[in-house]
C-alpha positions in Angstrom: 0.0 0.0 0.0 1.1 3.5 -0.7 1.5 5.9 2.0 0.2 8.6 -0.1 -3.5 6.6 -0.5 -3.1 6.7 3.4 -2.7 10.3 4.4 -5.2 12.8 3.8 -4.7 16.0 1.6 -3.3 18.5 4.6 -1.5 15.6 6.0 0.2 15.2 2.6 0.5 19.2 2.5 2.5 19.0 5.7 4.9 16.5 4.5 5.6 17.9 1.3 6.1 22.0 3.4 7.7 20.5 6.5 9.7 17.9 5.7 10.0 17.8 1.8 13.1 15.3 1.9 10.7 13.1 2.9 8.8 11.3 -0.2 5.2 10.2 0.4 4.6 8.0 -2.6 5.8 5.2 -1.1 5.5 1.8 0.0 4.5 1.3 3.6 6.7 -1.9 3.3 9.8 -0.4 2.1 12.7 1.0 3.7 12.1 4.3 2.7 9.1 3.9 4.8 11.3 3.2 7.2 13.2 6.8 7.2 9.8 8.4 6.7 8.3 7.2 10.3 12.0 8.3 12.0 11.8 11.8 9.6 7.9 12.8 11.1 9.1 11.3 14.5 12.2 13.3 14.7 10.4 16.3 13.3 7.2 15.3 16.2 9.8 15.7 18.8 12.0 18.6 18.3 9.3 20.7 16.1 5.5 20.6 17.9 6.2 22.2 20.7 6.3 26.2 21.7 8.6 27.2 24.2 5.6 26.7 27.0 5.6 23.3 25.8 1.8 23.7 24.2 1.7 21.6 21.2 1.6 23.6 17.6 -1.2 23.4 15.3 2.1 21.6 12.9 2.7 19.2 15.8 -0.9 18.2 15.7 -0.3 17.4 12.2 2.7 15.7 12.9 0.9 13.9 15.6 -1.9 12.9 13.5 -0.1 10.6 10.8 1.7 9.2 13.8 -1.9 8.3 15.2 -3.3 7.3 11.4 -0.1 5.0 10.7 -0.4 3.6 14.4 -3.9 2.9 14.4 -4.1 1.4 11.4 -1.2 -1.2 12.5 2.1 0.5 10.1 3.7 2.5 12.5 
């Protein structure tokens, strides 16, 4: 399954804005996936998060592929 045909349109946005070494038509099997899930991790981590520690309306993106790909057993 493609990644791509997972994500929705503003979660593709996001990746492609954000993080636009990171491809999303790929494989959810591949290795690339692979460096995609540590890329939005990474990013999830170090990015979502003001300087009160509130989490960013970006972040919530972030956050919400990591919820999408978990849920739906990739992740």
């Amino acid at each position: 399954m493609k990644l791509k045909s997972i994500l929705n349109d503003s979660q593709i946005d996001f990746v492609k804005n954000e993080l636009p070494g990171l491809p999303v038509d790929i494989d959810v099997n591949s290795e690339k996936y692979d460096v995609f899930c540590e890329g939005i991790e990474t990013y999830y981590q170090t990015e979502s998060f003001d300087e009160k520690y509130n989490i960013t309306a970006k972040g919530k993106l972030a956050e919400s592929i990591i919820d999408l790909l978990t849920d739906k057993g990739y992740w």
